[in-house]
ROPA-613866 format. One record per atom (N, C-alpha, C, O): atom name; x, y, z; residue number from 1. Coordinates in nm, 3 decimals. Layout:
! residues N
+------+---------+---------+---------+------+
| name |      c1 |      c2 |      c3 | resi |
+------+---------+---------+---------+------+
|   CA |       X |       Y |       Z |  NUM |
...
+------+---------+---------+---------+------+
! end
This chain:
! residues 112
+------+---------+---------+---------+------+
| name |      c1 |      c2 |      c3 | resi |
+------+---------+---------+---------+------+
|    N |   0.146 |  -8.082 |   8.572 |    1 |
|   CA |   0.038 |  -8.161 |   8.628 |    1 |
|    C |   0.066 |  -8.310 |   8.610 |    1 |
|    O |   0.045 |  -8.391 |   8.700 |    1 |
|    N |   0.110 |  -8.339 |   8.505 |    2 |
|   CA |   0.133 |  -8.463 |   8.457 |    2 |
|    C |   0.269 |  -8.560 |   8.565 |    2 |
|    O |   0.282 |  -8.681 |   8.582 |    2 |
|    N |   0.343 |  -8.453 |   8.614 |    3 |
|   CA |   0.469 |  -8.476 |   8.700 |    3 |
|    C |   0.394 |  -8.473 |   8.833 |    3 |
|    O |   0.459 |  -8.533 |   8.918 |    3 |
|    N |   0.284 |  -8.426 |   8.877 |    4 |
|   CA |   0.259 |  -8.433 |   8.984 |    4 |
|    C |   0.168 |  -8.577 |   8.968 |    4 |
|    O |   0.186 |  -8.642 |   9.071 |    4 |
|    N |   0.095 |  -8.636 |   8.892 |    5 |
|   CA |   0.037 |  -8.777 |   8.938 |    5 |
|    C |   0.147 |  -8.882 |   8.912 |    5 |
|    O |   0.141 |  -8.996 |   8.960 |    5 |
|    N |   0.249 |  -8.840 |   8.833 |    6 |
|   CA |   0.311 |  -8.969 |   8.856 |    6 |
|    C |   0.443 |  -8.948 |   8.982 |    6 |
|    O |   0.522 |  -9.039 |   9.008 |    6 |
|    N |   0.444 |  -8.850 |   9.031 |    7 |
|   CA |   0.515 |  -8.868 |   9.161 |    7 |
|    C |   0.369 |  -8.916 |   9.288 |    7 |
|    O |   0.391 |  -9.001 |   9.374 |    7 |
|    N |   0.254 |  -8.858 |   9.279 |    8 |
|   CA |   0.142 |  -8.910 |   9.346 |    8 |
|    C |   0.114 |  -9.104 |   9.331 |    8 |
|    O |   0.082 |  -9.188 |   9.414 |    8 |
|    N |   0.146 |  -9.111 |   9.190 |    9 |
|   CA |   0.152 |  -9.252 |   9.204 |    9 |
|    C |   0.228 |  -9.349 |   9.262 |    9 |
|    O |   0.200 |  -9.461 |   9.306 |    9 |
|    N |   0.355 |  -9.270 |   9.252 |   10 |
|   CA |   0.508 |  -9.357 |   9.322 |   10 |
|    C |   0.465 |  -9.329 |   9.460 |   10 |
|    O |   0.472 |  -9.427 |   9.534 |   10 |
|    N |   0.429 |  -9.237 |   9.505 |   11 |
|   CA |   0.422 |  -9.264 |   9.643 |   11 |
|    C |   0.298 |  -9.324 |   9.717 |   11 |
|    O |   0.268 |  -9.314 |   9.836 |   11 |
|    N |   0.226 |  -9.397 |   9.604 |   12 |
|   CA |   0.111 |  -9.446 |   9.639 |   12 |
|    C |   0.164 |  -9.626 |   9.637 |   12 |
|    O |   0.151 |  -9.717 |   9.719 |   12 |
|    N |   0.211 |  -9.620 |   9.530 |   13 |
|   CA |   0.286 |  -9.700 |   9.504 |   13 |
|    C |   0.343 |  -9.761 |   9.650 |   13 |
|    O |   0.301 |  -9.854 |   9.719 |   13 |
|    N |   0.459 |  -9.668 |   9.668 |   14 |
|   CA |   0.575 |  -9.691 |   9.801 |   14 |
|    C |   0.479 |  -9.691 |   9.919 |   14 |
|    O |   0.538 |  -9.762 |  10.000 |   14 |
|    N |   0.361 |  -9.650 |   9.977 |   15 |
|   CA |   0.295 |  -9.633 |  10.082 |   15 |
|    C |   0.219 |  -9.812 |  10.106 |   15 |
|    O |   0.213 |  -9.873 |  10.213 |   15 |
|    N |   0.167 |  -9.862 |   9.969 |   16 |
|   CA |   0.116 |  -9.999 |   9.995 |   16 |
|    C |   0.244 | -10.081 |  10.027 |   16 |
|    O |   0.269 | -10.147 |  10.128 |   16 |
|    N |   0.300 | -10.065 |   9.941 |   17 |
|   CA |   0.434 | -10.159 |   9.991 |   17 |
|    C |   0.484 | -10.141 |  10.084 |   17 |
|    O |   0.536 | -10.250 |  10.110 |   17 |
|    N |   0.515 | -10.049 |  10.190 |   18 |
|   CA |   0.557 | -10.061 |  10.277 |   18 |
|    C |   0.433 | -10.092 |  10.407 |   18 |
|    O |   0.445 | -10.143 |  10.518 |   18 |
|    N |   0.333 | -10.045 |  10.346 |   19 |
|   CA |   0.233 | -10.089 |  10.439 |   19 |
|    C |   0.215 | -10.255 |  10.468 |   19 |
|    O |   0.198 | -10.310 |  10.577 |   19 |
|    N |   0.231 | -10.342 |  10.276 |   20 |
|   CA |   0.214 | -10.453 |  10.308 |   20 |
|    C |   0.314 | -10.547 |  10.383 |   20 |
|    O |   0.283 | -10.654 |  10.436 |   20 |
|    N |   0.456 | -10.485 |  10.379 |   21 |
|   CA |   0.576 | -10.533 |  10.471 |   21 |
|    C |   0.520 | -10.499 |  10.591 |   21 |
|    O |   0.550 | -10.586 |  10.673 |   21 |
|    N |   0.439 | -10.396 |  10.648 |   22 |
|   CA |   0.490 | -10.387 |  10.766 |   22 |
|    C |   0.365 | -10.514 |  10.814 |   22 |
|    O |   0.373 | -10.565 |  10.926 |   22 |
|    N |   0.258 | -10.554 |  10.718 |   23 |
|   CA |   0.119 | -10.640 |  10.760 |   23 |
|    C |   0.194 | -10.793 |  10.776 |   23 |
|    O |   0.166 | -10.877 |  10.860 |   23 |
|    N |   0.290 | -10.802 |  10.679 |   24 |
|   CA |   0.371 | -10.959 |  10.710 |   24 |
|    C |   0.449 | -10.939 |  10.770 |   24 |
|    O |   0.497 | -11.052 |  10.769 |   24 |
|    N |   0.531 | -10.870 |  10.848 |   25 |
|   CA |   0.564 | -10.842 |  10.919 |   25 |
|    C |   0.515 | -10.901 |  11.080 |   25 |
|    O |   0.566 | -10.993 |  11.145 |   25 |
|    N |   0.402 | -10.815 |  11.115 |   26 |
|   CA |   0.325 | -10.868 |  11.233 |   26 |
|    C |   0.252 | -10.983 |  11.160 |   26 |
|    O |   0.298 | -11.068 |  11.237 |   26 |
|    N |   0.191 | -11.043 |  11.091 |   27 |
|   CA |   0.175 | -11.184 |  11.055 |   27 |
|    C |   0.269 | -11.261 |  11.094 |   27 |
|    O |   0.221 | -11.373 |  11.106 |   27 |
|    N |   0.388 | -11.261 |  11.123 |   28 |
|   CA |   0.515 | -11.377 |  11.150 |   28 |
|    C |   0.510 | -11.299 |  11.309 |   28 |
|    O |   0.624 | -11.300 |  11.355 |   28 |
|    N |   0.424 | -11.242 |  11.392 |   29 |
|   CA |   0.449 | -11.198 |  11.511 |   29 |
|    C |   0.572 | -11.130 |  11.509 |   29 |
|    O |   0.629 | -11.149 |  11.616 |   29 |
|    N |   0.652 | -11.043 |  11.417 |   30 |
|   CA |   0.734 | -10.936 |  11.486 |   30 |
|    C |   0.667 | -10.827 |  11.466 |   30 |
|    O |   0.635 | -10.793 |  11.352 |   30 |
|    N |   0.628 | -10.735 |  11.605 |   31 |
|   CA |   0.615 | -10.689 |  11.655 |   31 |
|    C |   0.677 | -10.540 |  11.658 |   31 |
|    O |   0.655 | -10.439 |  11.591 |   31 |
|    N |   0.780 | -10.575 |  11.783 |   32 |
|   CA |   0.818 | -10.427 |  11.780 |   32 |
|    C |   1.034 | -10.458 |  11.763 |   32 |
|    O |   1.129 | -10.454 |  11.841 |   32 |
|    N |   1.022 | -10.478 |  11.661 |   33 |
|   CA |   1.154 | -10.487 |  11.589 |   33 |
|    C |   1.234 | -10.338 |  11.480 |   33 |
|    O |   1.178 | -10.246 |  11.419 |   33 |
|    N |   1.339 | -10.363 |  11.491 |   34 |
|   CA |   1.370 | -10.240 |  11.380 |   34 |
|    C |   1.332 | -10.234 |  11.248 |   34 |
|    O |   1.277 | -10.137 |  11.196 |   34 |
|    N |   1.370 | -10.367 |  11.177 |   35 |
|   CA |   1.241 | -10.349 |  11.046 |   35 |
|    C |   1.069 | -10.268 |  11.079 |   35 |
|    O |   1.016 | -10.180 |  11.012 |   35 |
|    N |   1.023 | -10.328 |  11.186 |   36 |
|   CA |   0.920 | -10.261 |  11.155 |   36 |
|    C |   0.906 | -10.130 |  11.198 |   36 |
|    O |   0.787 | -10.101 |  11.211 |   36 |
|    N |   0.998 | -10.021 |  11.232 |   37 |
|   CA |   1.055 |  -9.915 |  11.307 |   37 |
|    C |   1.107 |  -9.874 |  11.134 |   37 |
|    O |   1.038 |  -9.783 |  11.088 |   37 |
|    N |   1.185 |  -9.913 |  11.063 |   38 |
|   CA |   1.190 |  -9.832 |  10.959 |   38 |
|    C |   1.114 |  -9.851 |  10.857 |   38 |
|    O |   1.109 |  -9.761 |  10.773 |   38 |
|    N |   1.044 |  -9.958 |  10.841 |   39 |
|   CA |   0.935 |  -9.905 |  10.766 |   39 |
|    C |   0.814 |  -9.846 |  10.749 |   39 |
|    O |   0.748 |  -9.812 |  10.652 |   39 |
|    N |   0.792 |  -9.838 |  10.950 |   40 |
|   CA |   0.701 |  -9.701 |  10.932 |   40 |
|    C |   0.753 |  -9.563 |  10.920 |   40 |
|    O |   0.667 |  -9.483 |  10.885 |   40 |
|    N |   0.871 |  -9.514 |  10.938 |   41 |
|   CA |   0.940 |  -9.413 |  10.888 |   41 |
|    C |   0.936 |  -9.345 |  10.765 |   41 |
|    O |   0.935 |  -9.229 |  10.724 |   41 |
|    N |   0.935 |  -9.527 |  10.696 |   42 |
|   CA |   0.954 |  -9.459 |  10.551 |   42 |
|    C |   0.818 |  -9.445 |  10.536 |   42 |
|    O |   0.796 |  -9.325 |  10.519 |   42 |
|    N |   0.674 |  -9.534 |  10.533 |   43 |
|   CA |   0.612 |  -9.482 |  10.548 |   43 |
|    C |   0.538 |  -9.370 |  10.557 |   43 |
|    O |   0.461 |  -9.326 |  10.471 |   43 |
|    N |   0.572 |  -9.311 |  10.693 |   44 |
|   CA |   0.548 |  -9.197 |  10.721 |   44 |
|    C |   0.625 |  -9.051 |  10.624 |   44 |
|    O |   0.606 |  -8.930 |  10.630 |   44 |
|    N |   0.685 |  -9.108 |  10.569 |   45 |
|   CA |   0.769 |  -8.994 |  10.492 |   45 |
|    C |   0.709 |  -9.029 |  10.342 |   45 |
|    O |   0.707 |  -8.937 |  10.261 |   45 |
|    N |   0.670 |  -9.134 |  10.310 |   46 |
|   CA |   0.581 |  -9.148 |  10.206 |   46 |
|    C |   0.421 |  -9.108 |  10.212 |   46 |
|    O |   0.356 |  -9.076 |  10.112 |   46 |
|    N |   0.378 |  -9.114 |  10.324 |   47 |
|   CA |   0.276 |  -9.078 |  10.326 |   47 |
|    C |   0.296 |  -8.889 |  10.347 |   47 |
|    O |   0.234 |  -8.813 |  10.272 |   47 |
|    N |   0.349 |  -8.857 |  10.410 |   48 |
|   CA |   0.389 |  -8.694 |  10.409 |   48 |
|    C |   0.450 |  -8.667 |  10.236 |   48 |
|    O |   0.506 |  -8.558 |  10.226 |   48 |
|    N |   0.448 |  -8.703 |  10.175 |   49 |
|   CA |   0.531 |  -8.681 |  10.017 |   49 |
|    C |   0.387 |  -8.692 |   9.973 |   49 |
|    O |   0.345 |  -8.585 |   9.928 |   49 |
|    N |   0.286 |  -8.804 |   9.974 |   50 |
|   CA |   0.158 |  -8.808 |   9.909 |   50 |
|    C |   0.060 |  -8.672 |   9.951 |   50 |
|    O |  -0.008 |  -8.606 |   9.872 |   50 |
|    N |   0.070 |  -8.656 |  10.064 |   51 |
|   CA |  -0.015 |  -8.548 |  10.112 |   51 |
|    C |   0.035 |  -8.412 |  10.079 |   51 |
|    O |  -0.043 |  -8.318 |  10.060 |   51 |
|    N |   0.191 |  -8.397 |  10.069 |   52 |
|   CA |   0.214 |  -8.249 |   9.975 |   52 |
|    C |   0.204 |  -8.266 |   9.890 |   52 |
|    O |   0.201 |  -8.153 |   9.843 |   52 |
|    N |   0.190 |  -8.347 |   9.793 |   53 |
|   CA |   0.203 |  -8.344 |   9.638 |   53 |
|    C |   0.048 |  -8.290 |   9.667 |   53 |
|    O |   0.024 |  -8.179 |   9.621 |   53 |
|    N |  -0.043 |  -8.347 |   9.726 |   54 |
|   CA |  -0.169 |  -8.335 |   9.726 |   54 |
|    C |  -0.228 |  -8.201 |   9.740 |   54 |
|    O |  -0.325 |  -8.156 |   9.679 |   54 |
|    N |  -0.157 |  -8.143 |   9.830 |   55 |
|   CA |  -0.183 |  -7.988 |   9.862 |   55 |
|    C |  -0.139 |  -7.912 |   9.744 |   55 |
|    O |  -0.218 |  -7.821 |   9.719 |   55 |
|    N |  -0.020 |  -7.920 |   9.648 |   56 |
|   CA |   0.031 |  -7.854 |   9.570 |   56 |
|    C |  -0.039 |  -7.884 |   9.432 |   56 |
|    O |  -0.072 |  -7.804 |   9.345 |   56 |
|    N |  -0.048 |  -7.986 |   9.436 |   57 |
|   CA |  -0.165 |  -8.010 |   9.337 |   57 |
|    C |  -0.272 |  -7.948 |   9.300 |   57 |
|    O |  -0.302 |  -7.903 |   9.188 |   57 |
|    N |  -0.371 |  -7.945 |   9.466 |   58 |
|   CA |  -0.467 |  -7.869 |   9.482 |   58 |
|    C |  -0.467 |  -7.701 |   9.442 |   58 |
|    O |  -0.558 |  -7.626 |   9.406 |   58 |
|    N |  -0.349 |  -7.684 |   9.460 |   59 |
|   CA |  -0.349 |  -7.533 |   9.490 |   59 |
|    C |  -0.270 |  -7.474 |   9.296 |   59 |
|    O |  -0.272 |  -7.369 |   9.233 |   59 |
|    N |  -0.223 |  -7.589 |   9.274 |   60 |
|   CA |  -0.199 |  -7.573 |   9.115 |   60 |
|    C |  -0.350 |  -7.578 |   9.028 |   60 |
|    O |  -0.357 |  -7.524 |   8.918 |   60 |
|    N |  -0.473 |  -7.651 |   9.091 |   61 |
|   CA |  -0.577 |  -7.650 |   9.018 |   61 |
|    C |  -0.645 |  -7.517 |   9.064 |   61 |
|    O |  -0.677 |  -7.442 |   8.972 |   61 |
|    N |  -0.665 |  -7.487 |   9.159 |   62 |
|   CA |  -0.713 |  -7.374 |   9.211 |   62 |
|    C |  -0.658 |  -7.289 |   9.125 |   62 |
|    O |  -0.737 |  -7.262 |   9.035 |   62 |
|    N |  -0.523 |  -7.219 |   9.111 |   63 |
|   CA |  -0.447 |  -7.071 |   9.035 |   63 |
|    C |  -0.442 |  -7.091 |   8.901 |   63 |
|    O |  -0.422 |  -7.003 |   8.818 |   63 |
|    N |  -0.464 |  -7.243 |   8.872 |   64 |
|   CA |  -0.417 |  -7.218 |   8.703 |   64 |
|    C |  -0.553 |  -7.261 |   8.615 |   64 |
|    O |  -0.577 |  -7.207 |   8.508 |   64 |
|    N |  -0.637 |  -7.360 |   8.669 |   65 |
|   CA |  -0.769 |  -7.413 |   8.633 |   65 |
|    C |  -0.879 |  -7.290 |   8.621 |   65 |
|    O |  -0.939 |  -7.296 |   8.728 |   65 |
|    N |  -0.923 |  -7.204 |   8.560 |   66 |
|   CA |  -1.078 |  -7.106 |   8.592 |   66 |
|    C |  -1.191 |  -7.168 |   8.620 |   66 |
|    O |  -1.280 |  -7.144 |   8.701 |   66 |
|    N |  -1.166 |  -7.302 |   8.497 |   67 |
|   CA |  -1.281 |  -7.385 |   8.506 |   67 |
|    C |  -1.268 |  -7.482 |   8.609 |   67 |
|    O |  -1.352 |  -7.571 |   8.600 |   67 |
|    N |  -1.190 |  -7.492 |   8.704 |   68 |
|   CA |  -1.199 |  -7.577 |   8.828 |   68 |
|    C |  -1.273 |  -7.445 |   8.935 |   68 |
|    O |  -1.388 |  -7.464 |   8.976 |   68 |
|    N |  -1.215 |  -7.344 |   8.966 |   69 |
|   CA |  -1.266 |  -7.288 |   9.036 |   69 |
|    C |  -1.398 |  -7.316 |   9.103 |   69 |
|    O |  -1.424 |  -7.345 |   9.220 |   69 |
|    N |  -1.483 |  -7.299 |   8.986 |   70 |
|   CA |  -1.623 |  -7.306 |   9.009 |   70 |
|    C |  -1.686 |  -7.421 |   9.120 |   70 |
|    O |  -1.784 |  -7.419 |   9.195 |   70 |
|    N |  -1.560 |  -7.542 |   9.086 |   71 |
|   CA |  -1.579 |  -7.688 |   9.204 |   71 |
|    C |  -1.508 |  -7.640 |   9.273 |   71 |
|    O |  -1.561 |  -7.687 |   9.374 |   71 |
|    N |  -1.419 |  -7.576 |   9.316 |   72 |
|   CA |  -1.349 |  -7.565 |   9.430 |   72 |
|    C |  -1.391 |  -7.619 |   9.603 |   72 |
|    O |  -1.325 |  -7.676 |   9.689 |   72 |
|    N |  -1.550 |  -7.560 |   9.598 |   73 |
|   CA |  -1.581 |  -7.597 |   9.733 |   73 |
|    C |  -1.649 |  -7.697 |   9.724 |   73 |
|    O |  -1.745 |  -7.713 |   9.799 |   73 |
|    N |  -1.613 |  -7.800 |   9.618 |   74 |
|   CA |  -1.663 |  -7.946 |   9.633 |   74 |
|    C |  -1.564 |  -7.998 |   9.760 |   74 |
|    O |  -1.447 |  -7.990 |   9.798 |   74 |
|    N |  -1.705 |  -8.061 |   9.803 |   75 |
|   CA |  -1.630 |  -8.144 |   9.979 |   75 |
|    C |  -1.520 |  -8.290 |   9.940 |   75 |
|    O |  -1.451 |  -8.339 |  10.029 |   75 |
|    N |  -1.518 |  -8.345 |   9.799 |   76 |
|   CA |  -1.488 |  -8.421 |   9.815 |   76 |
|    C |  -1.297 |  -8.418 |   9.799 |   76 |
|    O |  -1.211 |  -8.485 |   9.856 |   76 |
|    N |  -1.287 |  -8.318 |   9.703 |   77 |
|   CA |  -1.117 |  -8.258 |   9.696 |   77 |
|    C |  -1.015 |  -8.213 |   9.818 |   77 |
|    O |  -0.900 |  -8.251 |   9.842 |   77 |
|    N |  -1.085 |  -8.133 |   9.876 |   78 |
|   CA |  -1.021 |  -8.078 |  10.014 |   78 |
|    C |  -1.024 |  -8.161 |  10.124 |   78 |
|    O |  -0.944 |  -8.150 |  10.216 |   78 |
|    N |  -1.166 |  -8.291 |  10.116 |   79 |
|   CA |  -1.095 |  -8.391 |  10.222 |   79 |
|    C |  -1.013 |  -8.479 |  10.174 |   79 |
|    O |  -0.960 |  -8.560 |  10.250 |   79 |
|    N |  -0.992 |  -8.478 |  10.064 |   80 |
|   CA |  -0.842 |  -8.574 |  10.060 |   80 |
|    C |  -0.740 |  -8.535 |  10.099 |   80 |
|    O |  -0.647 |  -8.606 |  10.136 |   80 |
|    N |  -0.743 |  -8.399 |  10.096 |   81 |
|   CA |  -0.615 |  -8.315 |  10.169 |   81 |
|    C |  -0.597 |  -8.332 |  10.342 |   81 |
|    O |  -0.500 |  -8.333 |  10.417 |   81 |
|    N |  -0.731 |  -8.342 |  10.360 |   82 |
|   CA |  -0.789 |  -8.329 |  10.551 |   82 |
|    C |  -0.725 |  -8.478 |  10.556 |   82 |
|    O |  -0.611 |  -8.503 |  10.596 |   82 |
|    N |  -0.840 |  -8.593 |  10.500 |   83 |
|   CA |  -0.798 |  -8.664 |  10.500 |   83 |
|    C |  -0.647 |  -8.731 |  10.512 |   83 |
|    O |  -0.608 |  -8.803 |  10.603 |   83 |
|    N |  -0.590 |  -8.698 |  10.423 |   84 |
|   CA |  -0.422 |  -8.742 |  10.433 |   84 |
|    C |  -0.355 |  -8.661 |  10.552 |   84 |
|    O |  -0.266 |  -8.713 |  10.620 |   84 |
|    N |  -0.386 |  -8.572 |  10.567 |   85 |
|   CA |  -0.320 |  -8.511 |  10.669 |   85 |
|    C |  -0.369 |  -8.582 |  10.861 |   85 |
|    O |  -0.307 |  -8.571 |  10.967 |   85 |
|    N |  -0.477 |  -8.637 |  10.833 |   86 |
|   CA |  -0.509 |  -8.674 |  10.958 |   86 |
|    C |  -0.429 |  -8.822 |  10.976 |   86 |
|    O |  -0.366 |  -8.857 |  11.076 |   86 |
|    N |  -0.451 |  -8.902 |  10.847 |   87 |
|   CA |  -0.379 |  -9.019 |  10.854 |   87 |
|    C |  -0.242 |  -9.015 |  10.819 |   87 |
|    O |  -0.184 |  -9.100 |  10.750 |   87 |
|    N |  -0.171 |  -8.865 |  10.892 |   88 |
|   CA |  -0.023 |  -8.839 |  10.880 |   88 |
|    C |  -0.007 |  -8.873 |  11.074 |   88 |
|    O |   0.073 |  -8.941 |  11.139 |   88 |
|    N |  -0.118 |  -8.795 |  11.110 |   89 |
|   CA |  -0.110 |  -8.773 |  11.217 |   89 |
|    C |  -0.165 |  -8.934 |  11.325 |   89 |
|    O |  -0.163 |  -8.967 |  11.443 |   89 |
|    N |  -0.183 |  -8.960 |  11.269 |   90 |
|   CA |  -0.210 |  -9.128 |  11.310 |   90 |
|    C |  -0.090 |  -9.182 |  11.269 |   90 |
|    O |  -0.025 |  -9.245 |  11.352 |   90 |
|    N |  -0.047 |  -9.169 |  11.151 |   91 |
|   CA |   0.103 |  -9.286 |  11.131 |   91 |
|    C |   0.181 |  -9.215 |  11.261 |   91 |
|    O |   0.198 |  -9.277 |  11.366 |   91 |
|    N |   0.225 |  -9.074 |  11.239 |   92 |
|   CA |   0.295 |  -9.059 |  11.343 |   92 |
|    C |   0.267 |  -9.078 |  11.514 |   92 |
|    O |   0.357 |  -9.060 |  11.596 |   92 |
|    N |   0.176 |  -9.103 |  11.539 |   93 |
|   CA |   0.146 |  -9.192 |  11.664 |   93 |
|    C |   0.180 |  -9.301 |  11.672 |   93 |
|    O |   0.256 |  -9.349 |  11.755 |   93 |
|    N |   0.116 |  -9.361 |  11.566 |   94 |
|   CA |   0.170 |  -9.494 |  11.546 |   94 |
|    C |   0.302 |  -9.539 |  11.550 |   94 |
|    O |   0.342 |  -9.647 |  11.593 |   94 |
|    N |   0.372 |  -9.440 |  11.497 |   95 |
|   CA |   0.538 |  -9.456 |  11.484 |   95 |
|    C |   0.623 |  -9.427 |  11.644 |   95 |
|    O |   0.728 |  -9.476 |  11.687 |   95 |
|    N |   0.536 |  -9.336 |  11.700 |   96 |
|   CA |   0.552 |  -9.316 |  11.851 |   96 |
|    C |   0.549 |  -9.456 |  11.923 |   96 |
|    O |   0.633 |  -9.487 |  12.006 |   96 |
|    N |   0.486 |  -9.507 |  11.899 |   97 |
|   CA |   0.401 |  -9.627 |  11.985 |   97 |
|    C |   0.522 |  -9.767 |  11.957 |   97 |
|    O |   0.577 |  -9.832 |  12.046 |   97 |
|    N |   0.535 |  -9.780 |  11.840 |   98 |
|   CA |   0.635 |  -9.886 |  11.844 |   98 |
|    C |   0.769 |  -9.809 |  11.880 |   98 |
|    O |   0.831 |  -9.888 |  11.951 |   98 |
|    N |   0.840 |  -9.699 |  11.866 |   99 |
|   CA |   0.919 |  -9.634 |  11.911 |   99 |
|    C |   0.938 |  -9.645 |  12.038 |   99 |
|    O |   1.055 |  -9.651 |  12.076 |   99 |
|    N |   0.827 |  -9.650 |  12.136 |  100 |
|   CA |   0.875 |  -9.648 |  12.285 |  100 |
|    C |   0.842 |  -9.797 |  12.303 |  100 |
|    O |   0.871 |  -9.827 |  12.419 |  100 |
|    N |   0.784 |  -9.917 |  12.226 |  101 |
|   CA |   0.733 | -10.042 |  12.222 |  101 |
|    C |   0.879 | -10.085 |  12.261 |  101 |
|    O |   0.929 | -10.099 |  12.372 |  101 |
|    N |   0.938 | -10.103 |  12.122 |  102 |
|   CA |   1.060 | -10.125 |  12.148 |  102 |
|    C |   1.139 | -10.130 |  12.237 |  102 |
|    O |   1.198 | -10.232 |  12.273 |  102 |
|    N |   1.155 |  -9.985 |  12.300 |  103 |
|   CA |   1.260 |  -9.949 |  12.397 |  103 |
|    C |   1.225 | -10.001 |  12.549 |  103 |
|    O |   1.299 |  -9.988 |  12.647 |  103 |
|    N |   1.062 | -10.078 |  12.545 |  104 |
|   CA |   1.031 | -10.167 |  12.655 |  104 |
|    C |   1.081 | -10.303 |  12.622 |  104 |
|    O |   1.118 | -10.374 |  12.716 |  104 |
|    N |   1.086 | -10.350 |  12.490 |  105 |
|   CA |   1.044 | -10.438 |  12.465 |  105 |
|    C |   1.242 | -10.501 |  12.492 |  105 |
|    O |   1.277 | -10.614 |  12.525 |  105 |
|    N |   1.356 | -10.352 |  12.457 |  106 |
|   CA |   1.474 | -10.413 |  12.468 |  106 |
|    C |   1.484 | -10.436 |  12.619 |  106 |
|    O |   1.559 | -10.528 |  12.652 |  106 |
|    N |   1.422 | -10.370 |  12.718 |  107 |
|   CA |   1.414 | -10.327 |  12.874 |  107 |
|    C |   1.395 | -10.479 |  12.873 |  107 |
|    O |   1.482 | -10.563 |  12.896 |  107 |
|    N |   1.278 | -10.497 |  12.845 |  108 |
|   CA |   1.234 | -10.694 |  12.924 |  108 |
|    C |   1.332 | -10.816 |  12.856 |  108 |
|    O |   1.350 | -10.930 |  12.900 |  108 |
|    N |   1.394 | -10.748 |  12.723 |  109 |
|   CA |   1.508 | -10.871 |  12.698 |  109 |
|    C |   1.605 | -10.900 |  12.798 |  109 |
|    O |   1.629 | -11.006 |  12.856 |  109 |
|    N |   1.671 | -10.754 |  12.810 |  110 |
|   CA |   1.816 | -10.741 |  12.927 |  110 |
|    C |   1.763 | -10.799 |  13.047 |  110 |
|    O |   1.841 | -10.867 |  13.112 |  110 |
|    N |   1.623 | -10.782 |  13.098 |  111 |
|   CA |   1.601 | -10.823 |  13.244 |  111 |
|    C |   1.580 | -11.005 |  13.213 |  111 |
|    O |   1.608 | -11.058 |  13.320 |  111 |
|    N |   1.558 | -11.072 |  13.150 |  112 |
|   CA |   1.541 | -11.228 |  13.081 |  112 |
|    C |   1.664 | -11.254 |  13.085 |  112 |
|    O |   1.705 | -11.362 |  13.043 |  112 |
+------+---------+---------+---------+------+
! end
């Protein structure tokens, strides 16, 4: 348990930081550049590392906890799981979006 919050922390850790690169980032107006193409990657692979630890976590308190059981169908545990998983599914849009940004954005250089 103890190995699972401090890998939950590192990747909480790694998720602001790359979040706050990618915020100065577009603060200096770049846009849709490869820095900001791999650091939503990593991102996104940090945020997918936070959300399994999260599930495995969950499911380690569930089988090994008796005395968790009883909270189990507290709403607020299982939406952190919903939760992270939906804002997996938003980064990866997001990561879509500058992904094809880009590949316009090299289109209007070559035509300049």
């Amino acid at each position: 348990m103890l190995l699972l919050m401090i890998m939950m922390s590192i990747t909480a850790f790694l998720i602001c930081r790359y979040a706050r690169l990618i915020v100065k980032n577009i603060k200096q107006e770049v846009y849709f550049a490869d820095s900001n193409l791999n650091l939503l990657k990593k991102l996104l692979i940090s945020v997918a590392g936070y959300t399994i630890i999260s599930i495995v976590d969950f499911i380690m308190l569930m089988t090994h906890r008796a005395g968790f059981i009883k909270y189990a169908n507290n709403v607020l545990y299982p939406s952190g799981v919903t939760t992270g998983l939906l804002f997996l599914a938003v980064l990866y849009v997001v990561y879509l979006v500058f992904k094809y940004g880009m590949k316009v954005q090299e289109d209007a250089d070559s035509i300049i």
